[in-house]
C-alpha positions in Angstrom: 11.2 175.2 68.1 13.9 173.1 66.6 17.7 174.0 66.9 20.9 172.8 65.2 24.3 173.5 67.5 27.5 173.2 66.2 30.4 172.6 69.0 33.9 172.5 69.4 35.8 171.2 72.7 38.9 172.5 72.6 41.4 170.9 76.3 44.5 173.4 76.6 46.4 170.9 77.7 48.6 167.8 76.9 46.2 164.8 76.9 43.5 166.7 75.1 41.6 164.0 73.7 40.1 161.6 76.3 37.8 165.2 77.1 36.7 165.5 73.9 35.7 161.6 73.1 34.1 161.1 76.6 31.7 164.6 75.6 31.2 163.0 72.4 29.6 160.0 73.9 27.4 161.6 76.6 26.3 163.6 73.5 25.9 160.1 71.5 23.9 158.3 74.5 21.7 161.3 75.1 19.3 160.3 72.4 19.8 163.2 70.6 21.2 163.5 66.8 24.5 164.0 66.9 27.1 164.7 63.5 30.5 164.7 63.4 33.4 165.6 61.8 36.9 166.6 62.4 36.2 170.0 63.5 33.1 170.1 65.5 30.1 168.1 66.5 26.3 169.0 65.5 23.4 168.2 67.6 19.7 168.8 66.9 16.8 168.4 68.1 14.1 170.6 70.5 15.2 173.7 71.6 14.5 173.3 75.4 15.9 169.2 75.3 18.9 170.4 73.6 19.4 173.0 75.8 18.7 170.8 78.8 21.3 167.9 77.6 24.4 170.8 76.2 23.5 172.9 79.9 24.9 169.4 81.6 27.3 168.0 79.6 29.4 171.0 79.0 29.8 171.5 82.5 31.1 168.0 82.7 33.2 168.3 80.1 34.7 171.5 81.2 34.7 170.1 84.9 37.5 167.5 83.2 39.9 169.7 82.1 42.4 171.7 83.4 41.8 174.4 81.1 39.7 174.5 77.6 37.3 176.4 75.0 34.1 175.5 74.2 32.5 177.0 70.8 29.1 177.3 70.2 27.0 178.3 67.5 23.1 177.9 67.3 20.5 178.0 64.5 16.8 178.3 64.5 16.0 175.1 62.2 16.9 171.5 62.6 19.6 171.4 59.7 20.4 167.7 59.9 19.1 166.7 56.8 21.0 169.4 55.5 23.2 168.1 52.1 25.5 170.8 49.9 24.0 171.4 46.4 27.5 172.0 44.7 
């Protein structure tokens, strides 16, 4: 089964960005597709190597703050190739 995740790393604290770049590029080398924008990141791929890659590196990346939010959202297809018809 094929999933799409979007995911937003939100540090409370000051120096909020080295957490989210560093979980960006764990995401990047993991082999996985990875999108992103200003807002979020996408990944896709297989359901259980997904799973098995985000189970990982959100612990790290919530290990390295002091205090943060992680969204999640999930959808059954691989929406990658998705582009807007408008």
């Amino acid at each position: 089964m094929e999933i799409s995740v979007e995911l937003t790393l939100t540090p409370l604290q000051d120096d909020f960005e080295p957490p989210i770049i560093q979980f960006i590029q764990r995401l990047r080398a993991s082999g996985l597709t990875v999108l992103e924008n200003p807002l979020s990141t996408q990944v896709f791929g297989a359901y259980d190597v997904v799973m098995e890659v985000l189970q990982k590196e959100m612990k790290t990346a919530l290990e390295a703050m002091d205090s943060g939010l992680l969204y999640m959202k999930i959808v059954k297809s691989n929406r990658s190739d998705y582009e807007p018809h408008f």
